[in-house]
N, CA and C of each residue as an Amber inpcrd file, in Angstrom:
protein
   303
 105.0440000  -3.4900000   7.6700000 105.3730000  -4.5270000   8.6370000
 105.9810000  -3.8790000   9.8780000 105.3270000  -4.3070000  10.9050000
 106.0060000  -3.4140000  12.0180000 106.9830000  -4.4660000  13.0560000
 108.2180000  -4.0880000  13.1230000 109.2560000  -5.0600000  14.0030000
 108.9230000  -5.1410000  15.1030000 109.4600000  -5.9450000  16.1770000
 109.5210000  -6.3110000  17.1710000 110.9480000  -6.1530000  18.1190000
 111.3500000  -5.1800000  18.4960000 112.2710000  -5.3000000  18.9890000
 112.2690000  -5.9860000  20.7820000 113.4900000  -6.4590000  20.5540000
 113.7170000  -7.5300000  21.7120000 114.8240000  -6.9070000  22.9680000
 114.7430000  -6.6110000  24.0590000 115.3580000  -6.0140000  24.8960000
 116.7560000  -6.9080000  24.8300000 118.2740000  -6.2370000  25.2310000
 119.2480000  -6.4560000  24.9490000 119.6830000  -7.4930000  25.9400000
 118.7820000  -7.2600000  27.2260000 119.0100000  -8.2170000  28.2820000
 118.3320000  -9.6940000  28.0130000 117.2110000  -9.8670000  27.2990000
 116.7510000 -10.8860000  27.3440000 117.3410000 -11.6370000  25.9590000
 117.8680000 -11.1760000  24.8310000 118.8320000 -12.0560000  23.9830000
 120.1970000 -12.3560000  24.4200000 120.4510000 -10.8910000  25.4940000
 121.7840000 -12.0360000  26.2830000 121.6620000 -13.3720000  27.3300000
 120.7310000 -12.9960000  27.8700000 119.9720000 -14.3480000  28.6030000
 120.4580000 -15.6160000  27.7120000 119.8110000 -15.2230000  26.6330000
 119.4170000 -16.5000000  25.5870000 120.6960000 -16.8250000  25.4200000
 121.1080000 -15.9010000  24.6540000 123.0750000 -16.3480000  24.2290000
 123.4160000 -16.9310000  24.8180000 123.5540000 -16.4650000  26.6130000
 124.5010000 -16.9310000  27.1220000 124.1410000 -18.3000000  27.8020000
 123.0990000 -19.4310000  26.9650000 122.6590000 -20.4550000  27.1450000
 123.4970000 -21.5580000  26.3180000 123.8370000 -20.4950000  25.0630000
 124.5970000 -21.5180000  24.1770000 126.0510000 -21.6550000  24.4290000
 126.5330000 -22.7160000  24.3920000 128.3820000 -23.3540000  24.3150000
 129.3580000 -22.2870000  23.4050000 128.8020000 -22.1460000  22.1790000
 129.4860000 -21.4450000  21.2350000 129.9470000 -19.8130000  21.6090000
 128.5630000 -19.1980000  22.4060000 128.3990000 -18.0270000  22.1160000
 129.1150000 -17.5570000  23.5470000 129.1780000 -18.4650000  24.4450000
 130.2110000 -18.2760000  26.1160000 131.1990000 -18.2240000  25.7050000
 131.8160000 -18.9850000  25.2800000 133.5980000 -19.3040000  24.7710000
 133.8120000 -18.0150000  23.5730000 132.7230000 -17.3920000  22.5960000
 133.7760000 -16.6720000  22.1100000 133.3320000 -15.1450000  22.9420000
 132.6320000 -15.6210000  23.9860000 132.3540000 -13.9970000  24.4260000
 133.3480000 -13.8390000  25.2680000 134.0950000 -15.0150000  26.2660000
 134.9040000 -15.0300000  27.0390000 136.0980000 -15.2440000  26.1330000
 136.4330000 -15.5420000  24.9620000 137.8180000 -15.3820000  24.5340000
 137.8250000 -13.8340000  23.5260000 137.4640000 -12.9040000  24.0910000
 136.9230000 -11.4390000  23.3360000 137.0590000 -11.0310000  25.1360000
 136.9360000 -11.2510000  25.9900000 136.9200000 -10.7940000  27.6470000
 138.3430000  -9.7620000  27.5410000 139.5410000 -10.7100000  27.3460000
 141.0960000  -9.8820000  27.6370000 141.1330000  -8.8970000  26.7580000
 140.5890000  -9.1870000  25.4900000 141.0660000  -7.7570000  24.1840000
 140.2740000  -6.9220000  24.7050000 138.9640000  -6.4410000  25.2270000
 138.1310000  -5.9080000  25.6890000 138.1090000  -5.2160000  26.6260000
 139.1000000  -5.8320000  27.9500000 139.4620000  -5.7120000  29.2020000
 141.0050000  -4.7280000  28.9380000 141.3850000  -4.8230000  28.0250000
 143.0660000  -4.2350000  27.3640000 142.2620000  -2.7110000  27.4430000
 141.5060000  -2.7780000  26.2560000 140.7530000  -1.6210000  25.5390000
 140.1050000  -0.7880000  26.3590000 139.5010000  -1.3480000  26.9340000
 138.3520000   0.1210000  27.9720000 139.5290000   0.4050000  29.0660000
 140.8250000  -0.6390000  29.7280000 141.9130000   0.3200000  30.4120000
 142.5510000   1.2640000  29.7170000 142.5330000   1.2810000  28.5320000
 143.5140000   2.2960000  27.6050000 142.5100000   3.5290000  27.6860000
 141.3060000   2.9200000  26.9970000 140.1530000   4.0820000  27.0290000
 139.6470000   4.7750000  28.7470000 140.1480000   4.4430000  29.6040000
 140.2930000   4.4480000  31.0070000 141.1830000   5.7090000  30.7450000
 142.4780000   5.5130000  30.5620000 143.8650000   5.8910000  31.5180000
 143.7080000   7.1110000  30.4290000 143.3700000   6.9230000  29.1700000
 143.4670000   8.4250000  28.1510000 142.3370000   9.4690000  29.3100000
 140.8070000   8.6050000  29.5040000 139.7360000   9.8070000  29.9850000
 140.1850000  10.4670000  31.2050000 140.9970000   9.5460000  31.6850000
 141.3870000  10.1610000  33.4980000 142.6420000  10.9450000  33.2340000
 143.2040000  11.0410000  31.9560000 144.0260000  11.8490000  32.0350000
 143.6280000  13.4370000  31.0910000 142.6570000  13.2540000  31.0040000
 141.9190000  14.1110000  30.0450000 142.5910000  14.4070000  28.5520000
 142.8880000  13.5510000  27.8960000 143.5480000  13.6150000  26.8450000
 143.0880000  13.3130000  25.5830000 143.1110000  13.8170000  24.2000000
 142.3140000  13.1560000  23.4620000 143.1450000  12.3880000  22.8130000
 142.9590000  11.4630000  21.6060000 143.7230000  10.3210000  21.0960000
 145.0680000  11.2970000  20.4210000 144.6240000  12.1390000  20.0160000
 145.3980000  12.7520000  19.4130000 146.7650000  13.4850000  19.9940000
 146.2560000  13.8900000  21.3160000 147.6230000  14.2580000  22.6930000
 148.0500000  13.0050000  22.9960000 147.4620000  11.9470000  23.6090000
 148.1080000  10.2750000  23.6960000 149.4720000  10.7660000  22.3480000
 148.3900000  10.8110000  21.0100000 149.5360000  10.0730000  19.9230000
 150.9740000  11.1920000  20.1610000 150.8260000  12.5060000  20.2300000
 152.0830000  13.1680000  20.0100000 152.8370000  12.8750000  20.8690000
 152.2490000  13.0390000  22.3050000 153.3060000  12.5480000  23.8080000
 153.8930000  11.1290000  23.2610000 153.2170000   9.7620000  22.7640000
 154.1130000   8.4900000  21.9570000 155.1340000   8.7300000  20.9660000
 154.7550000   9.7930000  20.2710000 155.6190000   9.9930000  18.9780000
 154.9430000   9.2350000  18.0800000 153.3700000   9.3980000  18.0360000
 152.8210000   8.7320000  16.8850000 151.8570000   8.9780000  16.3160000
 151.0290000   7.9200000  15.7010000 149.6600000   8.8640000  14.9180000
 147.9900000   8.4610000  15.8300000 147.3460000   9.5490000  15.7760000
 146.2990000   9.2420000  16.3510000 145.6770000   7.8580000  15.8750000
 145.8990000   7.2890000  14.8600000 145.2910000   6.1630000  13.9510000
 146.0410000   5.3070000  15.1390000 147.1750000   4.9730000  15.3980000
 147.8250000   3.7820000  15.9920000 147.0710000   4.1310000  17.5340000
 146.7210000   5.2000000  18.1310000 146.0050000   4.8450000  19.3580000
 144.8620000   4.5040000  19.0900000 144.1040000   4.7800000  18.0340000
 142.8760000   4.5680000  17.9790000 142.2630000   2.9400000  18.0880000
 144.3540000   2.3230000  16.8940000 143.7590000   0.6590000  17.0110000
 144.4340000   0.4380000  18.5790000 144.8470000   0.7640000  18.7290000
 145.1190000   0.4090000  20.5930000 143.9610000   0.1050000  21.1500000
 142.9310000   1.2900000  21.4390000 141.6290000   1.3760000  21.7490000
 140.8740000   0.5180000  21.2910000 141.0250000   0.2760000  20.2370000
 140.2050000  -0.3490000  19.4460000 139.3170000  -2.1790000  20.3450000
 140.6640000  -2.6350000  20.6820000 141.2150000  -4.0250000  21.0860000
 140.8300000  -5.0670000  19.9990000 141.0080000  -4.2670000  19.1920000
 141.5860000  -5.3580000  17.7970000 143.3800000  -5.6360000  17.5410000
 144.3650000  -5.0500000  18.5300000 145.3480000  -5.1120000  18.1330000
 146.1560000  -6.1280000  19.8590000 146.8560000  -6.5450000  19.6600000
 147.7780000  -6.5010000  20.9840000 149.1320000  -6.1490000  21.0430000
 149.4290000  -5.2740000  21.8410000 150.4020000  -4.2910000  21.7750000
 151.1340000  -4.6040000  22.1900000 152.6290000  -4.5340000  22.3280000
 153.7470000  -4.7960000  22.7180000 153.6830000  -4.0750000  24.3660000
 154.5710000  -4.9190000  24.9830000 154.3680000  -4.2720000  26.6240000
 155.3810000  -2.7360000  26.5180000 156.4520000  -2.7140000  25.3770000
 156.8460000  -1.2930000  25.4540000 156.1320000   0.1070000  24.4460000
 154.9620000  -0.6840000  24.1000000 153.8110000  -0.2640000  23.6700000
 153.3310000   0.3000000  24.6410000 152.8990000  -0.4560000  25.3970000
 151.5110000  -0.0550000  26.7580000 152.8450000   0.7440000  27.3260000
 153.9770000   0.3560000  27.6230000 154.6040000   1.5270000  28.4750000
 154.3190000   3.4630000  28.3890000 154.6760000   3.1550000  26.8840000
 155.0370000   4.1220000  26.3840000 153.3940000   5.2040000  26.3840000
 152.1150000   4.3880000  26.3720000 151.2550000   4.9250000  26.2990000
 151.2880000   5.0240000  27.9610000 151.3950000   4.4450000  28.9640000
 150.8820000   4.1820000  30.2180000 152.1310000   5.6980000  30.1380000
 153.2800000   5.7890000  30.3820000 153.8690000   7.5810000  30.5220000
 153.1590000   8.9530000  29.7020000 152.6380000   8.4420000  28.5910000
 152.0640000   9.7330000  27.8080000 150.7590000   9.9550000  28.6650000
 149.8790000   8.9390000  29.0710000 148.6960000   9.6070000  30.1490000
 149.1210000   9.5180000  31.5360000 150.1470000   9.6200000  32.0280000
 151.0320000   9.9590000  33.2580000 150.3250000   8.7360000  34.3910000
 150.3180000   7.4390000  34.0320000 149.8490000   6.4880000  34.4730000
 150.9170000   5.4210000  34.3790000 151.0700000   4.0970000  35.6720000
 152.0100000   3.0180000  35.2610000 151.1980000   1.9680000  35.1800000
 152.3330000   1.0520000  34.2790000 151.9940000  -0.0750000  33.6640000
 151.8310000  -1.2960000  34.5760000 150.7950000  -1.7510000  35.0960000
 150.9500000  -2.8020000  36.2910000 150.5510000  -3.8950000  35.0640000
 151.2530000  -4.9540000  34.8380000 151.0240000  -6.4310000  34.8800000
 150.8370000  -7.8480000  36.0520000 149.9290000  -8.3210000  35.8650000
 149.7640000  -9.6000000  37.1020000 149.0720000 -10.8210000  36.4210000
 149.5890000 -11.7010000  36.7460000 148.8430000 -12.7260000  36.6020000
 147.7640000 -13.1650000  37.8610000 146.6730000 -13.5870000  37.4210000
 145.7610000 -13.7090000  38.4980000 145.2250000 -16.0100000  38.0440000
 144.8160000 -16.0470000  38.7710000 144.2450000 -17.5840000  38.7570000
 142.8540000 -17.3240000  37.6250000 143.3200000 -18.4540000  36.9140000
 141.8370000 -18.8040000  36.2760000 140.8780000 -18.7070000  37.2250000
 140.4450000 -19.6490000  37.9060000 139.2360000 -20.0000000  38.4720000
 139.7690000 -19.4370000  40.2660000 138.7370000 -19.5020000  40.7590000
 138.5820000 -18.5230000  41.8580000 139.0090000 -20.3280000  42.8190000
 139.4710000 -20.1780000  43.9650000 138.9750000 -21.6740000  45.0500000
 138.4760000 -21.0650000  46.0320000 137.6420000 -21.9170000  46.3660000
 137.4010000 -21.5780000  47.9630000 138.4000000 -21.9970000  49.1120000
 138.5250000 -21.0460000  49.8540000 139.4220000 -21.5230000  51.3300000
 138.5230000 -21.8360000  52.3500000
């Protein structure tokens, strides 16, 4: 039997037609958005998980779930990682929805 594979762009098309599959892709957006800045601030500092963990005082396993964005970290969490890759911690709140002026 020979498969059919389906290009990645045209089942996201589709997905992103359905109610269900918007809302949990956009409530997965912030853990996601956490994760690739962590995975950000380690690559620009050229560090591997394992230098992150000693500069924290911890184990490569606990940066890894950092990275992961299966976890949410305490803000003296992110501090403490944002000094070990010689980076600061900016927090902001921004508006849901955009307005026009």
């Amino acid at each position: 039997m020979k498969r059919k594979f389906i290009p990645v762009e045209e089942s996201f098309n589709r997905w992103k037609k359905d109610p269900k599959y918007v809302a949990a892709y956009e409530s997965l957006a912030e853990e996601l958005s956490l994760a690739s800045a962590l995975i950000e601030a380690r690559g620009n500092a050229d560090m591997t998980q394992e230098q992150v963990a000693e500069a924290m005082g911890t184990t490569q396993a606990v940066v890894a779930r950092l990275e992961s964005g299966k976890v949410l970290p305490s803000t003296r969490t992110l501090e403490r990682f944002a000094k070990a890759t010689g980076t600061r911690l900016r927090i902001r709140f921004e508006p849901e929805h955009e307005t026009a002026h």
